[in-house]
C-alpha positions as CSV (number, residue, x, y, z in Angstrom):
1,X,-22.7,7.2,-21.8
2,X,-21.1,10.4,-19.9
3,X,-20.8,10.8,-16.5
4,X,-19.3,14.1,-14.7
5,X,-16.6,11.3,-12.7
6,X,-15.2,7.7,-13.5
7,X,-13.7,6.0,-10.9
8,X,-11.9,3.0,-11.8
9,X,-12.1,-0.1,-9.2
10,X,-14.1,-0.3,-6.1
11,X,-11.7,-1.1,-3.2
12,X,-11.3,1.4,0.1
13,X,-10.0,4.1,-1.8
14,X,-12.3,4.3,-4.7
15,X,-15.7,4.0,-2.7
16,X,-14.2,6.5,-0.3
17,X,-13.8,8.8,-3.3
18,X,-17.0,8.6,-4.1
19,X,-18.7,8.8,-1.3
20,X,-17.0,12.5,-0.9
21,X,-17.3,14.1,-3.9
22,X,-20.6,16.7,-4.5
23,X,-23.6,14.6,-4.9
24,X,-24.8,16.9,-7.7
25,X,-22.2,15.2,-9.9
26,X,-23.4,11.9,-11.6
27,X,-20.2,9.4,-10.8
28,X,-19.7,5.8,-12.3
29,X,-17.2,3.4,-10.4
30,X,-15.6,0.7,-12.5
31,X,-14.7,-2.7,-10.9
32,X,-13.3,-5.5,-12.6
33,X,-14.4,-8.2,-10.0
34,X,-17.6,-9.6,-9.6
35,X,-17.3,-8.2,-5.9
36,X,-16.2,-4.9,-5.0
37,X,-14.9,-6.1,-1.4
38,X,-12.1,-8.8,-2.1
39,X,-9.3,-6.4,-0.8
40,X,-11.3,-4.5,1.8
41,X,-11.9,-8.0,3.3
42,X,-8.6,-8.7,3.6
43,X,-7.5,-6.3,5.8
44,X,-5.9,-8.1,9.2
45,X,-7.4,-10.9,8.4
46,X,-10.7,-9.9,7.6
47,X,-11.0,-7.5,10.8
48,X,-10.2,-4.1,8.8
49,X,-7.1,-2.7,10.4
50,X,-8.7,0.7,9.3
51,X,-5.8,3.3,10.5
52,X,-3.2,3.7,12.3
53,X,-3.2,6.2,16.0
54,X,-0.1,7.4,15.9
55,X,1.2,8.4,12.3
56,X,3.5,10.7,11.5
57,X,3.6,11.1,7.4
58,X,7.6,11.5,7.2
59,X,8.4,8.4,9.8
60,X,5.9,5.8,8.7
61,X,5.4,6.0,5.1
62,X,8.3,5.1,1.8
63,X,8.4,7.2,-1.3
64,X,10.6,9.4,-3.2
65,X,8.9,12.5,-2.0
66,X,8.1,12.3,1.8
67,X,7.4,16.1,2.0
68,X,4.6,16.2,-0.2
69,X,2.5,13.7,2.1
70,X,2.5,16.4,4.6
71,X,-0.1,18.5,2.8
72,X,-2.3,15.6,2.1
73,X,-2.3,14.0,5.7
74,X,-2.8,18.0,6.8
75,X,-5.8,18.1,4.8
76,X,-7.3,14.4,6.1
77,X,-6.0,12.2,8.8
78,X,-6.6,9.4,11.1
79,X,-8.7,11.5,13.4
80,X,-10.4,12.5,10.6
81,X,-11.3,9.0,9.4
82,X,-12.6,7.9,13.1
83,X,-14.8,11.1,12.9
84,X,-16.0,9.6,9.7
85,X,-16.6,6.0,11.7
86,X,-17.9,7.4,14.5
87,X,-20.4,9.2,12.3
88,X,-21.6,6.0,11.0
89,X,-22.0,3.8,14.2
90,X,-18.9,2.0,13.6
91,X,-17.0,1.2,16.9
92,X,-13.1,1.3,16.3
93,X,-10.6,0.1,19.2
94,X,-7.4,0.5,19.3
95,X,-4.8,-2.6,19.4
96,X,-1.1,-3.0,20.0
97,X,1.0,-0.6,19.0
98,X,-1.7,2.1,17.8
99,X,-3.2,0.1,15.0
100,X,-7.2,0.9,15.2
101,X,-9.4,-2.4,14.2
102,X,-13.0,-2.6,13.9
103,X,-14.6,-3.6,17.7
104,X,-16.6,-6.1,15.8
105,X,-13.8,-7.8,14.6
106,X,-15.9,-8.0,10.8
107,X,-14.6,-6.0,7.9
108,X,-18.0,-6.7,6.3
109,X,-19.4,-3.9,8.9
110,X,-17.2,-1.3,7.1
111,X,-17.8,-2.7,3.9
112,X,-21.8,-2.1,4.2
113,X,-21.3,1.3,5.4
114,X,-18.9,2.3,2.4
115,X,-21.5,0.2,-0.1
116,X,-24.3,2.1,1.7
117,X,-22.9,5.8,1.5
118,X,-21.6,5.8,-2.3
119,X,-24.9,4.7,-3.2
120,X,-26.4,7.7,-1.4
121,X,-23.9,10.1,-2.9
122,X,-25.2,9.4,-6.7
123,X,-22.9,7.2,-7.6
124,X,-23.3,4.1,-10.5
125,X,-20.9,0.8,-9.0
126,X,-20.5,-2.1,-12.3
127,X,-19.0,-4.8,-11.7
128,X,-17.3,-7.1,-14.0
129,X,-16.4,-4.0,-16.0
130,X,-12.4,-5.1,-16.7
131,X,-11.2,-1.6,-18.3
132,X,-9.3,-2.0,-21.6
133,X,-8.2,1.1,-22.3
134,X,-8.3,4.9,-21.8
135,X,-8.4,7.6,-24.5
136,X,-7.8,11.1,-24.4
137,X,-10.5,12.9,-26.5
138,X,-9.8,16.0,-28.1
139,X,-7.5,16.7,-24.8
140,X,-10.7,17.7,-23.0
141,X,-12.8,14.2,-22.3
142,X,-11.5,10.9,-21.5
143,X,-13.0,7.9,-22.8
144,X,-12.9,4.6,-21.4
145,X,-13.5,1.1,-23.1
146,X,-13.7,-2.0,-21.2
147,X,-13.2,-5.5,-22.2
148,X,-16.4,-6.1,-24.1
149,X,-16.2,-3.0,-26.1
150,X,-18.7,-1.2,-24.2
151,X,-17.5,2.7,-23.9
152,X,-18.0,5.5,-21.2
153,X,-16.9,9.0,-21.2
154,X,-16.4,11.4,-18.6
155,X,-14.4,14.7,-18.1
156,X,-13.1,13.6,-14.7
157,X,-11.3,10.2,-14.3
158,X,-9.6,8.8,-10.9
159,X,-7.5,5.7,-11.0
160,X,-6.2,3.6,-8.1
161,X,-5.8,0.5,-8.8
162,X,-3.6,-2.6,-7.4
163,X,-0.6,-3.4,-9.9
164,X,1.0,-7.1,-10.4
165,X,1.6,-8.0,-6.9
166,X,-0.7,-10.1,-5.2
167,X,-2.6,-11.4,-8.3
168,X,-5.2,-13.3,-6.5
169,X,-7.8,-10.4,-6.6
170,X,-7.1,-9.8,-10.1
171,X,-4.2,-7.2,-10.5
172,X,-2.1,-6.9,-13.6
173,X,0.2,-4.4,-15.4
174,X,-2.1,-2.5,-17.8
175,X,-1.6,1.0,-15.8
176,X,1.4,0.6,-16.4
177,X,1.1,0.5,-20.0
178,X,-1.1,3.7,-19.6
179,X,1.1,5.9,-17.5
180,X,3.8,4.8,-20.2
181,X,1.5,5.7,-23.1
182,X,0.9,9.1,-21.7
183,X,4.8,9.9,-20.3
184,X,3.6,9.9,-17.0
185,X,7.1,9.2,-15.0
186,X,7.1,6.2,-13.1
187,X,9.1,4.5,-10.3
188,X,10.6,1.3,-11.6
189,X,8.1,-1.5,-10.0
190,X,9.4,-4.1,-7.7
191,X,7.5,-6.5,-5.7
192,X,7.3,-5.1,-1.3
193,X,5.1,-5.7,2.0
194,X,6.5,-9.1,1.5
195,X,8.7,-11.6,3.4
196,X,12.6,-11.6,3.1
197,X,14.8,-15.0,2.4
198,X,17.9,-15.3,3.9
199,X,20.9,-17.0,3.3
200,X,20.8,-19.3,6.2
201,X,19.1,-22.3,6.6
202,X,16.4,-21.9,9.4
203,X,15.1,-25.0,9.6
204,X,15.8,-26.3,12.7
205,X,13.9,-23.0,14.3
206,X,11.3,-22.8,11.5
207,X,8.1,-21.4,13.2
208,X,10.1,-19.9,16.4
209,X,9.0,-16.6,17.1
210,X,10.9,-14.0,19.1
211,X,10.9,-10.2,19.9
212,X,13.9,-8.4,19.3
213,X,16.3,-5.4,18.4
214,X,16.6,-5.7,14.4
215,X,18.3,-3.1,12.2
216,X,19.2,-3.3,8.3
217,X,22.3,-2.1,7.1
218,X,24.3,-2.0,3.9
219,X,27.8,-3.7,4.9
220,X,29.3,-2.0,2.0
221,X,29.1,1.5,3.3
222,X,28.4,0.9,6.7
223,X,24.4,2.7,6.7
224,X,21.9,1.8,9.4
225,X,18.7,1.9,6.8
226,X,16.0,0.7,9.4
227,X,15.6,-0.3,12.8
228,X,12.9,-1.1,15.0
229,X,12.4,-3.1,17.9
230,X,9.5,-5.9,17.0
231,X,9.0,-9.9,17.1
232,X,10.1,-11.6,14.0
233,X,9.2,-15.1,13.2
234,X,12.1,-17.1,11.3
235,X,10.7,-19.7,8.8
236,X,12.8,-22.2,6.9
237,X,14.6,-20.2,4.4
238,X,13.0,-17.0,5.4
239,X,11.8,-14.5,7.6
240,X,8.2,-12.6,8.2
241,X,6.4,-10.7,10.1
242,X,4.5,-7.4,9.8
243,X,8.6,-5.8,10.7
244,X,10.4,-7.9,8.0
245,X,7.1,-5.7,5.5
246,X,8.6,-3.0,6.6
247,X,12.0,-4.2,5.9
248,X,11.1,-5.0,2.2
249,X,9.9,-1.1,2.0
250,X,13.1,0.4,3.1
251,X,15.2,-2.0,1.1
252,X,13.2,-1.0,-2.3
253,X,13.4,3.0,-1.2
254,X,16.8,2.7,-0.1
255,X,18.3,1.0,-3.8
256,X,15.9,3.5,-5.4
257,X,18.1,6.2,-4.1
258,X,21.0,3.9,-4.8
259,X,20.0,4.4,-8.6
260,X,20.9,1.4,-9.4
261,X,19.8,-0.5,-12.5
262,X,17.0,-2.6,-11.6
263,X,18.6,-5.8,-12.5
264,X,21.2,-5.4,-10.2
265,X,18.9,-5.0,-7.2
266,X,18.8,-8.5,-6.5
267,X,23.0,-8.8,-6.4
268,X,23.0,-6.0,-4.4
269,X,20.8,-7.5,-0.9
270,X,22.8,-10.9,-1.9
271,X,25.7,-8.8,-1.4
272,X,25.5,-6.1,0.6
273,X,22.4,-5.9,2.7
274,X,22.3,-7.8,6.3
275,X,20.1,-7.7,9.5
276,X,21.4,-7.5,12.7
277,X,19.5,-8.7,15.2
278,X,19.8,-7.9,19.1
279,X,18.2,-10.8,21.4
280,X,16.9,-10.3,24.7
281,X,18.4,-13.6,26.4
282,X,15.4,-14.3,29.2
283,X,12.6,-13.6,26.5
284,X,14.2,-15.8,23.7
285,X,13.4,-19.9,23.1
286,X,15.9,-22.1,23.9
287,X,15.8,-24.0,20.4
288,X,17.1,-20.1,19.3
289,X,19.7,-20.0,21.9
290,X,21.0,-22.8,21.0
291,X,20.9,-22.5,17.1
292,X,22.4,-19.4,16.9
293,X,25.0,-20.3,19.8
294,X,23.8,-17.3,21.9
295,X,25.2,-16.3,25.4
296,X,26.1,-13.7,28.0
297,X,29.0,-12.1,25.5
298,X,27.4,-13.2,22.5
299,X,23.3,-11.7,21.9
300,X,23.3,-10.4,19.1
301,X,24.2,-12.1,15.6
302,X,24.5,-10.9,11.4
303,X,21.9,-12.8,9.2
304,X,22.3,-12.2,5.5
305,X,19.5,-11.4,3.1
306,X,19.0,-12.7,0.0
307,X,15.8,-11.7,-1.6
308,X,12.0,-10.5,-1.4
309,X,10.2,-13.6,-1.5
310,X,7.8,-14.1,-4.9
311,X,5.2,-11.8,-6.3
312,X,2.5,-13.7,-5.4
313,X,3.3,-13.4,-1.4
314,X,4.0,-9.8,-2.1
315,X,1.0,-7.4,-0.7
316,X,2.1,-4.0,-2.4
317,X,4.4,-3.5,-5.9
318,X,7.0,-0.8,-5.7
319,X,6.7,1.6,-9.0
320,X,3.5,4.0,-9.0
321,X,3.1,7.4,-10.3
322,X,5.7,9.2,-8.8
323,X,4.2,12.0,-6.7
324,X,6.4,14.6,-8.6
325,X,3.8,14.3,-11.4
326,X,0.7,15.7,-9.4
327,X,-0.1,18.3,-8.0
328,X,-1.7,18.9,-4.4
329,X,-4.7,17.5,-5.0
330,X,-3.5,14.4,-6.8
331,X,-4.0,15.3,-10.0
332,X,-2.2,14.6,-12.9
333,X,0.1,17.8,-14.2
334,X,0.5,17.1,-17.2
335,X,-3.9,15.9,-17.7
336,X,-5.9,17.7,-16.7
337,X,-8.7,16.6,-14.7
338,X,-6.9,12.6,-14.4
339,X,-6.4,11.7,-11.0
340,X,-3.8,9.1,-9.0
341,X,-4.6,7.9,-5.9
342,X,-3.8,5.0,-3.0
343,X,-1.7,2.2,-3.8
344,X,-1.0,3.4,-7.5
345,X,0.9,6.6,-6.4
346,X,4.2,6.0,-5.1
347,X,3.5,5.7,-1.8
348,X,3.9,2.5,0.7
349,X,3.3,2.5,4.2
350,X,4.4,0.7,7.1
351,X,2.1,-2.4,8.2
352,X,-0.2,-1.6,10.9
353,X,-3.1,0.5,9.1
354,X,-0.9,3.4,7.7
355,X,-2.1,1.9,4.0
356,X,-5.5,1.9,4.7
357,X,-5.6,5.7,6.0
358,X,-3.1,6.4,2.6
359,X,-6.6,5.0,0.9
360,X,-8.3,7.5,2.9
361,X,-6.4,10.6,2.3
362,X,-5.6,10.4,-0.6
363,X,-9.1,9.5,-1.9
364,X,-10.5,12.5,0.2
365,X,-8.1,15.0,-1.3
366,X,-8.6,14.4,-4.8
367,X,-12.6,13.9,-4.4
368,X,-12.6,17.5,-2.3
369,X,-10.9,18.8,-5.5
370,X,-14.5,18.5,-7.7
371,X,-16.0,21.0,-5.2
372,X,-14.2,23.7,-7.0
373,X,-16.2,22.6,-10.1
C-alpha cells in the first residue's frame, strides 16, 4: 500500500506530526505497541508535564549544536503549544518553577485530544506494526516492512522513535542500525535523564531530601560544567532528583566535547568529575548535619561521582542524529524527503517539560514542511 506520509511510532511527537500536516495527504502512523499512549502517560507521573513557561532554547536544552534550536523554537514554542491547548478545551496550569501540567492532573485528557485530532486530519494509526526495516527505492520511494513481512511505501517518511533506554515501552537499537546503514552521522549513544552513583556510602541519610547550591565540575582542569540551585534527594549509593537529570545531560555533552573514546567515559566521572554542594544550615535535616559533619565554617562539602545509574532507570539515551545532518526543517540532507524528529535527534532537555515541547517543535516543523508539497 502507498501513502503520501509514514510516520513511524505514535507517542507525542508522532501524533503531533500528524495532526499538522495538510489533510489532503493520506498519512499512515506506525506503532509497535498495542497502545499508542504508554510514554505520553508517563509524563510527571501520569499528569502530562506538557511544556515548560520559561524556555530559552540555548540555556535549557544539551546538544552539539545549540544554535540551530533557535530557528525551530522561532518557528513553534511553548506559547504556541498552549494556543494549541487552549484551542481544544484543555486547561493547563502552571507549577513550580514554570513547568505547565494539565489542571486535570490526567494525561489521558491530552491523550484523547491528540487521538481525536489525527484521526480528523486523515491519518491511518496500526498498532502492533514493529517496523523491520526501511528501504530506499530507486532513491525516490521508501519502503517499509514490518515484522510480519507486511510492506508500505510512501515518498515521505518521519522517524522519532525512543532508542535503548528505558526498555519497558519497547525501545531497542534498530535506528541505529538504520542511520548506520545509510551514513547518517551519529552521536555515540550513552544512557541520560538518569540518576548519578556516587562514591560515598549514603546510607545512613538514604531518603533525606534537601534544597541546595550544587555545581559539577571537572577537578582535573578546574571547569564549573553546571550549576543550579535545586533540592536533591541522596539515596544509598546514589543521588536523584529531576537536578541530578540534568546533571547526567551536561556530564554526557560535556565528555562529548571532551572527545574522548567512549569507553573511557566511565574512568573519566570516576576520576575527574565531582559535585559540590552548598547547604543552607537552617533549611537542612539534622541526620545531614551530622553525616556530613556540617557547621558554621564548614556548609559546603565535595561528593564524588562515579556513574549514570543502569539503562533501565535511564529516561533518554544520548546518541541521535546529529542535527548537522538536517536541514531547517528536520529533514535528512543527504534523503530526501526522510525526516528526524524528538527524542531521536540529538537533542535532550532539561526535566521540567522542555522534552515534551522538543516533541512539539520539532514535530510541527517538519509536518509544516509538506505544505510546500
Amino acid at each position: 500500500m502507498i501513502y503520501d506520509i509514514i510516520i513511524v511510532w505514535a507517542w507525542a511527537a508522532w501524533l503531533f506530526t500528524g495532526i499538522n500536516t495538510p489533510k489532503k495527504l493520506n498519512k499512515l502512523i506506525l506503532e509497535k505497541n498495542d497502545k499508542p499512549w504508554i510514554k505520553i502517560l508517563l509524563s510527571w507521573w501520569e499528569r502530562a508535564n506538557v511544556s515548560n513557561i520559561d524556555i530559552e532554547p540555548m540555556r535549557d536544552y544539551f546538544t552539539q549544536n545549540k544554535k540551530a534550536l533557535l530557528s525551530i523554537f522561532k518557528k513553534y514554542n511553548q506559547w504556541d503549544i498552549m494556543s494549541f491547548f487552549s484551542s481544544n478545551w484543555i486547561k493547563i496550569v502552571e507549577e513550580d518553577r514554570w513547568r505547565l501540567i494539565l489542571e486535570s492532573g490526567d494525561s489521558k485528557e491530552l491523550l484523547a485530544v491528540l487521538l481525536r485530532e489525527v484521526k480528523k486530519n486523515n491519518c491511518d494509526l496500526r498498532m502492533r506494526s514493529d517496523v523491520k526495516k526501511i528501504s530506499i527505492l530507486k532513491n525516490i520511494w521508501y519502503e517499509i516492512i514490518l515484522e510480519n513481512w507486511d510492506k508500505y511505501q510512501s515518498k515521505n517518511v518521519v522517524i522519532s522513535t525512543w532508542w535503548k533506554s528505558f526498555f519497558q515501552v519497547g525501545t531497542t537499537w534498530e535506528w541505529y542500525n538504520f542511520a548506520n546503514e545509510l551514513w547518517i552521522k551519529v552521536i555515540t549513544p550513552y544512557r541520560t535523564l538518569c540518576w548519578m552513583s556516587t562514591k560515598k556510602n549514603l546510607s545512613e541519610v538514604s531518603w533525606v531530601s534537601v534544597y541546595l547550591d550544587i555545581s559539577l565540575y571537572d577537578k582535573n582542569n578546574k571547569n564549573k560544567i553546571y550549576w543550579e540551585i535545586w533540592p536533591i534527594l541522596f539515596t544509598h549509593f546514589w543521588i536523584s532528583w529531576p537536578v541530578i537529570h540534568n546533571i547526567s545531560n551536561a556530564i554526557w555533552e560535556y565528555l562529548n566535547k571532551l572527545l574522548l573514546d567512549e569507553i573511557k567515559w566511565e574512568k573519566y566521572i570516576l576520576d575527574n568529575l565531582n559535585l559540590n554542594l552548598i547547604f543552607d544550615l537552617e533549611k537542612t535535616p539534622k541526620s545531614l548535619i551530622k553525616f556530613f559533619e556540617l557547621n558554621e565554617e564548614k556548609n559546603e562539602i565535595i561528593l564524588e561521582l562515579q556513574n549514570w545509574r543502569s539503562w533501565k532507570e535511564a529516561k533518554a539515551t544520548w546518541w541521535w542524529i546529529d542535527l548537522d545532518e538536517l536541514d531547517k526543517n528536520m529533514q535528512s540532507k543527504k534523503y530526501p524527503w526522510l525526516y528526524f524528529i524528538w527524542e531521536v535527534v540529538d537533542v535532550t532537555g532539561k526535566t521540567w517539560g522542555f522534552n515534551l515541547q522538543w516533541a512539539w517543535s520539532s514535530a510541527f516543523v517538519c509536518s509544516k514542511n509538506f505544505n510546500d508539497k
